[in-house]
C-alpha positions in Angstrom: 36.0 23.2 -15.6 36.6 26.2 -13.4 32.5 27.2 -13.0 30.8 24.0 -13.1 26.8 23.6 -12.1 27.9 20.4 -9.5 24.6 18.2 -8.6 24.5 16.0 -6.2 21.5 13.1 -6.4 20.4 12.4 -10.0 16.6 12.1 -9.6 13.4 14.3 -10.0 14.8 17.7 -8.6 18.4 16.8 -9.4 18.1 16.1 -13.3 15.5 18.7 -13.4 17.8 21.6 -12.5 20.5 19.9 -14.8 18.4 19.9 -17.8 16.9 23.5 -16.6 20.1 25.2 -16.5 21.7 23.6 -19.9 19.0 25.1 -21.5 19.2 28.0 -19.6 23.0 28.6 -20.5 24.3 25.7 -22.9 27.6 26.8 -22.1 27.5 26.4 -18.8 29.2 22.9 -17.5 26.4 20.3 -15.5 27.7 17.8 -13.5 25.6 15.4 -12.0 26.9 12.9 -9.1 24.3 9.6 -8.6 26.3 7.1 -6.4 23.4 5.0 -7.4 22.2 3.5 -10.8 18.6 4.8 -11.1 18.4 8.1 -12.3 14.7 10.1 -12.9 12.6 7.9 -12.0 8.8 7.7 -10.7 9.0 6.3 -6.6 5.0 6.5 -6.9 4.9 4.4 -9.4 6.5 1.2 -7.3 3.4 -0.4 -5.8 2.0 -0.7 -9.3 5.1 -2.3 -10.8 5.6 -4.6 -8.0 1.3 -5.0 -8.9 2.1 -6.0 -12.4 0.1 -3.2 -13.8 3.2 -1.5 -14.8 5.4 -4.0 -16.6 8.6 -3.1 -16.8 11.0 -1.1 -14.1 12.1 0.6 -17.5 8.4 2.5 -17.6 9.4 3.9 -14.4 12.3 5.9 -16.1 11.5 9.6 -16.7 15.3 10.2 -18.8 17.5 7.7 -19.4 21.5 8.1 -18.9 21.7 8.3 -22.6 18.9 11.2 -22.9 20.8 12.9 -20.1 24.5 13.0 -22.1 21.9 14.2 -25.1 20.9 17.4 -23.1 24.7 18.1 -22.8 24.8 16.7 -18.6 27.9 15.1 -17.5 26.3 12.6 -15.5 28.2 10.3 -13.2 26.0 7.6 -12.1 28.3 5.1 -9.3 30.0 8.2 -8.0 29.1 9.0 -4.1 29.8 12.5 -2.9 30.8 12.1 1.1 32.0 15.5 1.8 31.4 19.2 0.9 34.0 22.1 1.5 32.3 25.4 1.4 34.8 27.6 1.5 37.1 25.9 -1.1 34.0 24.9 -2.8 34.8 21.6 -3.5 33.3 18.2 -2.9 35.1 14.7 -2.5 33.8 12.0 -4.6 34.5 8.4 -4.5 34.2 6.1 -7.0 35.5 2.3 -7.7 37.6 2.5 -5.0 38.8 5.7 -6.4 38.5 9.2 -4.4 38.8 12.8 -5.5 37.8 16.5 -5.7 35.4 18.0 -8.0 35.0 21.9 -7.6 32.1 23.9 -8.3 30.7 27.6 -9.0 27.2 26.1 -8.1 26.4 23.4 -5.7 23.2 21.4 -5.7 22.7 19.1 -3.0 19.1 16.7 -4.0 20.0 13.5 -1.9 16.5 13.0 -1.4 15.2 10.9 1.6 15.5 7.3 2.9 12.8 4.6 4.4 12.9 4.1 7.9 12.2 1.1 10.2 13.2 2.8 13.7 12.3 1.6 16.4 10.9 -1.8 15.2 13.4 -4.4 16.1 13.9 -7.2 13.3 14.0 -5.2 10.2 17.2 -6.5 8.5 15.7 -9.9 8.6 15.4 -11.5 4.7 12.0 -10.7 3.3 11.7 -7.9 5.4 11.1 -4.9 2.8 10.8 -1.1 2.7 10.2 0.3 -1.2 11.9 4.0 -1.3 13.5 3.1 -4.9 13.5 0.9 -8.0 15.9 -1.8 -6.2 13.7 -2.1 -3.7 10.8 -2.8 -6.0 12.5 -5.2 -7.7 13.2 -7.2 -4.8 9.4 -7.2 -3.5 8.4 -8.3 -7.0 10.9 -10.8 -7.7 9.6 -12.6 -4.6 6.5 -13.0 -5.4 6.9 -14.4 -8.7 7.0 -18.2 -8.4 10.2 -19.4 -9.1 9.5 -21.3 -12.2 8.0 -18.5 -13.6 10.4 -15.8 -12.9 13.3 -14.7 -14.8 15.4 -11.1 -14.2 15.5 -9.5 -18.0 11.3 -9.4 -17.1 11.9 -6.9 -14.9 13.8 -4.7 -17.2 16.7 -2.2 -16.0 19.5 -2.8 -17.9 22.6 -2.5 -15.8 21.0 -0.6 -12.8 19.1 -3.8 -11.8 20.5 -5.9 -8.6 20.6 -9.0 -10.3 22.4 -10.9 -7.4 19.7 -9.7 -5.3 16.5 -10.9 -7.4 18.1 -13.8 -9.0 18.0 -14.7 -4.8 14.8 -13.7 -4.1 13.4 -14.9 -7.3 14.8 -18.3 -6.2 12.3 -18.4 -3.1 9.0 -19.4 -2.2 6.6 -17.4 -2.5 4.9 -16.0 0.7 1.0 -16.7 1.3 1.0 -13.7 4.3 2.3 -10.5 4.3 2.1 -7.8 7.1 2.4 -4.0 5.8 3.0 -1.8 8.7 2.3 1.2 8.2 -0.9 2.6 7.0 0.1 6.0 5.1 0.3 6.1 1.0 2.9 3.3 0.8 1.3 0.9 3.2 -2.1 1.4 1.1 -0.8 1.2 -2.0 1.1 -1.7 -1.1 -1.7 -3.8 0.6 -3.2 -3.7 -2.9 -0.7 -4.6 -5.1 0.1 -7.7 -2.6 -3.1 -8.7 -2.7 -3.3 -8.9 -6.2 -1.0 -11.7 -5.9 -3.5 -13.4 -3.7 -1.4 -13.4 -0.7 -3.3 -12.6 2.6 -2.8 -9.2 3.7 -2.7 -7.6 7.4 -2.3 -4.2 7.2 -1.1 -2.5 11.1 -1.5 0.8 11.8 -0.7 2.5 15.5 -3.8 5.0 14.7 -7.4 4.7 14.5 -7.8 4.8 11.0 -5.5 4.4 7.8 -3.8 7.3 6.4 -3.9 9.7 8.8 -2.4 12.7 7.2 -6.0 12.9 5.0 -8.6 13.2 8.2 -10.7 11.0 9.8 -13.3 11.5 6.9 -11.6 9.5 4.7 -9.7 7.1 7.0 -12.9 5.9 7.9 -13.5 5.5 4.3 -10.4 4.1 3.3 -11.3 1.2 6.6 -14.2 0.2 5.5 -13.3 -0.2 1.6 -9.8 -2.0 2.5 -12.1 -4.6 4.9 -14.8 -4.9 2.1 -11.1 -6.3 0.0 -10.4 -8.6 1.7 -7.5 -6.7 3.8 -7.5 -7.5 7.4 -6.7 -4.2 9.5 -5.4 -3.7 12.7 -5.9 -0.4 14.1 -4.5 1.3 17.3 -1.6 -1.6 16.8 1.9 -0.5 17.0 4.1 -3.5 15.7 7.4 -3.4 18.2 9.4 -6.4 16.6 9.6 -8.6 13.5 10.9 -12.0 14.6 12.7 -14.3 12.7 14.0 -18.2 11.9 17.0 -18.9 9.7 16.8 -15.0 9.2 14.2 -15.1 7.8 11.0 -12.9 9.4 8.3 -15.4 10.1 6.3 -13.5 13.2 5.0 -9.4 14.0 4.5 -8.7 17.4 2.6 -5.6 18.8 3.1 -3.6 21.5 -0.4 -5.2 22.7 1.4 -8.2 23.2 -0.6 -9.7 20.1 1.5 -12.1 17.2 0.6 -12.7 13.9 2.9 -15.5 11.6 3.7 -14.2 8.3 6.1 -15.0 5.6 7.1 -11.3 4.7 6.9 -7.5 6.1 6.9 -4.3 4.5 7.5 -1.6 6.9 6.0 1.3 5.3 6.5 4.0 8.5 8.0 6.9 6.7 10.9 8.5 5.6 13.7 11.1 6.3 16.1 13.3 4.8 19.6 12.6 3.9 20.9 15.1 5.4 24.6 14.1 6.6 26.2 14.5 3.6 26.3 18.4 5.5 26.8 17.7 8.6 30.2 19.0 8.6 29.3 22.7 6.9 27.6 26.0 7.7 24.8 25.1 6.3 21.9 24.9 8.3 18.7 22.7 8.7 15.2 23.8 9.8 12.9 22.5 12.5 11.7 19.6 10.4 15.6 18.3 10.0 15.3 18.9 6.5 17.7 21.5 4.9 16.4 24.9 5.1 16.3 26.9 2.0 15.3 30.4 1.0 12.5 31.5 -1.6 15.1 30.2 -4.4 16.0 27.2 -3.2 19.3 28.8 -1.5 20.5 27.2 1.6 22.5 29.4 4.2 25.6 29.1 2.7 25.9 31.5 -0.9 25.6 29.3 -4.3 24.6 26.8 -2.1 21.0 25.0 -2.9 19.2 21.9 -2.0 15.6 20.9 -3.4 13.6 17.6 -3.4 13.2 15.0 -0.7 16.1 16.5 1.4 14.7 20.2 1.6 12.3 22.5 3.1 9.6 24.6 1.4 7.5 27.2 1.9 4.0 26.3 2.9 1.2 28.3 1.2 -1.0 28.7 3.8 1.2 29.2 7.0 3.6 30.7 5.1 6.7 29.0 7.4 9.2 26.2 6.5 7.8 23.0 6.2 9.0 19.3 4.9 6.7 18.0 2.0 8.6 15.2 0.1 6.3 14.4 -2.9 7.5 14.4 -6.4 5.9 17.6 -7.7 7.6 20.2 -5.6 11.0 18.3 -6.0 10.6 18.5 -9.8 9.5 22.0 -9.4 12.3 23.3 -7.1 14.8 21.6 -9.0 13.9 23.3 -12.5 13.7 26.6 -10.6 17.0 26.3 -9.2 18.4 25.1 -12.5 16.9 28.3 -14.3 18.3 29.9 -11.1 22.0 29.1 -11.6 21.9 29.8 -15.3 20.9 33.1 -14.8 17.4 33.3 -14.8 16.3 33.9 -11.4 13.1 31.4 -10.5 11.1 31.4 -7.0 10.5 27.4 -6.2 7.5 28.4 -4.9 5.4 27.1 -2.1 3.5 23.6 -1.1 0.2 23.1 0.4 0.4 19.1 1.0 -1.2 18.2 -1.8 -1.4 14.6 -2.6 -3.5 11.7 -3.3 -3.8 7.8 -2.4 -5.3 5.2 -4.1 -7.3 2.2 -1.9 -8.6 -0.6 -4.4 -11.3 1.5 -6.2 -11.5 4.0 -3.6 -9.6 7.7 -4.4 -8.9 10.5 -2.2 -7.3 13.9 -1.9 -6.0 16.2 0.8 -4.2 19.9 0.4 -4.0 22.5 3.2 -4.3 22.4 6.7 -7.2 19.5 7.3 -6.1 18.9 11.1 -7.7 21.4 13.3 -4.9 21.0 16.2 -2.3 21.8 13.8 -4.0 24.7 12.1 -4.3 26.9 15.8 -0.9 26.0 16.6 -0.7 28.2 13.1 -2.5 31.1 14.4 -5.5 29.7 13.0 -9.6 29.6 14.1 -10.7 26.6 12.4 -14.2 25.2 11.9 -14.8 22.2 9.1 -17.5 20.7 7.6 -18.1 17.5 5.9 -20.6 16.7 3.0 -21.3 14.0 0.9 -22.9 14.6 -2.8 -22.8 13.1 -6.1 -20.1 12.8 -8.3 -22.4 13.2 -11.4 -25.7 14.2 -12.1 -27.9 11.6 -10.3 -29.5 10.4 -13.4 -26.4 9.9 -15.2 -24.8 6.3 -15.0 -21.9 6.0 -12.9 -22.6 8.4 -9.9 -21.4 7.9 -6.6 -21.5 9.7 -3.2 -18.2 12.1 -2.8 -17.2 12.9 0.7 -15.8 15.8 0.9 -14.5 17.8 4.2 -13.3 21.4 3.5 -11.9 23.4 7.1 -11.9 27.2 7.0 -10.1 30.1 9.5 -13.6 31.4 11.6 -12.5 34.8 11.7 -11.7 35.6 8.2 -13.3 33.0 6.7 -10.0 32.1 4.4 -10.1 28.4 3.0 -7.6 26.3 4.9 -7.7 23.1 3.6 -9.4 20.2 2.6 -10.2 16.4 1.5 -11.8 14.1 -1.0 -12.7 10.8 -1.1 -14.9 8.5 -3.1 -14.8 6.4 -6.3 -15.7 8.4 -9.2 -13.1 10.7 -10.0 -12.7 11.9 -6.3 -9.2 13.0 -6.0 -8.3 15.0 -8.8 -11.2 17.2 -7.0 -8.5 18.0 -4.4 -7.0 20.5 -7.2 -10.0 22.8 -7.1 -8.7 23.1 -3.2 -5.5 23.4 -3.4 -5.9 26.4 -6.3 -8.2 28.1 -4.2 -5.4 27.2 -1.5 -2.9 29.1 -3.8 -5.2 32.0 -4.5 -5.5 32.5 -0.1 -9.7 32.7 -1.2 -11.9 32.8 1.7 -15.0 29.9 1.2 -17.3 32.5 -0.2 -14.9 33.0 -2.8 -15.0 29.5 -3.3 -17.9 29.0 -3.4 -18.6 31.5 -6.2 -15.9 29.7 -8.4 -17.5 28.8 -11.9 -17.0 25.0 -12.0 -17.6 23.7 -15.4 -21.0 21.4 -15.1 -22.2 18.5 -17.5 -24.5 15.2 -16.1 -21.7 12.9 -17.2 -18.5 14.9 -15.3 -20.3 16.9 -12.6 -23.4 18.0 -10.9 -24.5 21.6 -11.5 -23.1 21.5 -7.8 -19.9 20.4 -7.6 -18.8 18.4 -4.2 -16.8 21.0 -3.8 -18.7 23.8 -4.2 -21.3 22.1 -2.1 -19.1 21.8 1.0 -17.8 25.4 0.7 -21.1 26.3 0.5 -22.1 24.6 3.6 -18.5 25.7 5.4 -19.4 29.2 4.4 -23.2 29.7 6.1 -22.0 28.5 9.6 -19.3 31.3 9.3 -20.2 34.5 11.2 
C-alpha cells in the first residue's frame, strides 16, 4: 500500500467516507482504524435501547464488520492510532500489545467526541453512568434488569459487547432512584427510559428550564410535561458531588447545599472532542476546541481531513466555524470527504443546529439562531415571536396546540431561526425552518411558502406559516 485512504474512528463520518471513496475509486486502498469494537452505529438510539423499545444493541448497527470487508474496507477494529506524523505521513498504531506504522496518501481523522463529568466530584463511583456509546448502554441496561431475569446474549453484540462488565452489573440490585444530571437531549431522553422501569426519577438541571439550547418556549414546555410524568425536577440546581459507600454512589449534593439519596447517576452534561490524538501536529483547532476544517472537510495541514464529532462546520446562518456534533452532518461530512479523496471533489456543507428531543409524548425542534444574545453577538437585530396553533384542522380528531417561536434579523427581515414544540407531529416541523434556514429567506418569504394542507396533516395555516406571519407584520 503506497497511497492508502487511512481512517481513523470507524463510526458515522468515518465508515461513511470509507464506503464513499471505494465507490468512488474501487481501486483505491481504505483503511479504517476503530481501537474500539462498535463500528456505525446510532448514539441517538441509546436511551431507547436501554428503554426496551429497541431490543437488541444489534438494531443499533448501521454496517456490520462483515458488510464493511463486503464494500472492499480494510477495517481494523482493536487498533488505536496514538500518533500522527505529517510530514512522513504516517501514523503509529498499537494493537495487542503490538505497535507500528501505517502510512497514508490521505488521512481521515473522525475520533468523534467523549462524555464529560468535569467538575462534579464522584463520577468514577459504580453506578455512576454517562451513555456516549453502545458499552455504555449496555451497562445502564444490564442494571436495571433484575438479576433473575437478566442474561447477556439478550442484549445482543456479538464480540463487541463488555461481557465482564454487564455480567457485573447484571448481577446487582436494581436501583428504585436515579438522578440524571443534566437536562439537555440525553438527560431527557434518559429520564424517560428510566422511568419506564418504574424507578423514581430526579432530573437536575443548573438552568431555569430543561434543554436549554431549544428556548425558553419549549423548556417551559418540556417542565411542565416531564412534572405531569411523574419526573421530579430541580431547576437552578447545579449538582457539585456524587457521594459514595462501598464505591458505590448512594447521595447528589448541590451547590445549594441540598442532598438527595439515590441508588444511581447519569451525568448527562455534555461532551467534547477528541482532539489529542493532534496535539503534537500543525494542525490547528478552532475557537470551539474542535478541529478546524475548510469547506471540504480539509484541516490546515494538506490531505489532512477530520469530520464528525471531532470537527468544525460551517454554520449556515453566521456563516463562521461552529461545533455541532449531531449524527447528520457527521454522516454528511464523512461521505463528502470520501467522494473528496477519490477524486470527486464534495463541499460538506454547512449546519444550522438542527435537532430534535423527545419528552414522554411531548416533541420539539430547534434550527438557527433561537437565542437572541447569541444572534447580536453575530451582527444580528433580532426580534422573535411565539404562537401557538393547531396541529390539524380543528375539527379533525387528534389536534393539539403547536408552539412555535420563529426569531428574525429586524433590519432585513432574514429568518434566523426557530422552535417547535407540541405533541402531534411537532418536530419534524423544524424542517420547514431549517430549509428556509438553508435558502437565507427573509419571513415574508416564508411565509409565502406553499405548505401542503389537508384536515388530517395540517391546517390551511401551518404553525409555521402562522408564526412567520405574525414575525413578519411587526417587522418594519
Amino acid at each position: 500500500m503506497s497511497d492508502p485512504f487511512v481512517v481513523v474512528g470507524g463510526d458515522a463520518a468515518g465508515l461513511s467516507a470509507a464506503s464513499k471513496c471505494r465507490r468512488t475509486d474501487p481501486d483505491r486502498d481504505v483503511v479504517v482504524f476503530e481501537k474500539g469494537q462498535w463500528i456505525s452505529y446510532a448514539h441517538c438510539g441509546t436511551p431507547y435501547f436501554v428503554k426496551g423499545e429497541v431490543e437488541r444493541l444489534d438494531d443499533l448497527l448501521s454496517l456490520s464488520p462483515e458488510d464493511a470487508g463486503e464494500r472492499g474496507i480494510d477495517l481494523r477494529r482493536g487498533h488505536e492510532v496514538v500518533a500522527v506524523d505529517t510530514d512522513e505521513q504516517t501514523v503509529t498504531v498499537e494493537s495487542a500489545g503490538a505497535t507500528f506504522e501505517q502510512p497514508y496518501g490521505d488521512l481521515l481523522v473522525a475520533t468523534g467526541a467523549r462524555a464529560i463529568s468535569d467538575p462534579i466530584e464522584g463520577a468514577p463511583l459504580d453506578s455512576v453512568f454517562t451513555l456516549h456509546g453502545l458499552d455504555h448502554a449496555a451497562a445502564i441496561r444490564s442494571y436495571l434488569t433484575p438479576p433473575g431475569e437478566f442474561d447477556p446474549a439478550d442484549l445482543g453484540g456479538g464480540d463487541a459487547l463488555p461481557e465482564a462488565v454487564v455480567e457485573r452489573y447484571g448481577a446487582m440490585t436494581p436501583p428504585e432512584t436515579v438522578a440524571v444530571v443534566g437536562a439537555g437531549y440525553v438527560g431527557v431522553e434518559m429520564a424517560e427510559a428510566f422511568e419506564a422501569w418504574d424507578l423514581d426519577v430526579h432530573l437536575f438541571q443548573r438552568t431555569g428550564y430543561p434543554v436549554p439550547g431549544f428556548g425558553e418556549a419549549v423548556g417551559e414546555a418540556v417542565a411542565e410535561h416531564l412534572r405531569d410524568t411523574g419526573v421530579t425536577l430541580h431547576l437552578d440546581e447545579e449538582v457539585v458531588e456524587l457521594r459514595g459507600e462501598d464505591g458505590h454512589v448512594s447521595e447528589v449534593v448541590c451547590e445549594s447545599g441540598s442532598e438527595l439519596d439515590v441508588d444511581a447517576a447519569l451525568v448527562g452534561i455534555g461532551i467534547e472532542p477528541n482532539t489529542e490524538l493532534l496535539a503534537n501536529t500543525p494542525v490547528e483547532l478552532g475557537a470551539s476546541g474542535a478541529i478546524a476544517t475548510d469547506a471540504y472537510g480539509q484541516t490546515s495541514v494538506e490531505r489532512v481531513y477530520a469530520a464528525g464529532d471531532v470537527a468544525e462546520m460551517p454554520h449556515m446562518v453566521t456563516g463562521e466555524p461552529t461545533w455541532d456534533p449531531l449524527g447528520l452532518p457527521a454522516n454528511r461530512a464523512g461521505r463528502a470527504i470520501g467522494a473528496t479523496v477519490g477524486g470527486d471533489p464534495s463541499p460538506v456543507g454547512g449546519v444550522a443546529g438542527t435537532a430534535m428531543v423527545k419528552a414522554f409524548d411531548l416533541e420539539a425542534g430547534r434550527a438557527g439562531l433561537i437565542d437572541e444574545e447569541r444572534a447580536r453577538e453575530a451582527g444580528f437585530d433580532p426580534v422573535s415571536k411565539t404562537i401557538t396553533a393547531g396541529s390539524r384542522s380543528g375539527y379533525y380528531p387528534g389536534a393539539a396546540e403547536t408552539t412555535v417561536t420563529l426569531t428574525a434579523d429586524r433590519e432585513t427581515g432574514r429568518l434566523l431561526g426557530g422552535s417547535v414544540v407540541g405533541t402531534d407531529r411537532a418536530a419534524i416541523r423544524i424542517d420547514t425552518v431549517a430549509t428556509a434556514l438553508g435558502a437565507e429567506m427573509t419571513v415574508g418569504e416564508l411565509e409565502r411558502q406553499d405548505l401542503g394542507y389537508a384536515p388530517p396533516f395540517s391546517p390551511v395555516w401551518d404553525p409555521v406559516l402562522v408564526a412567520a406571519k405574525v414575525l413578519n407584520g411587526s417587522l418594519p
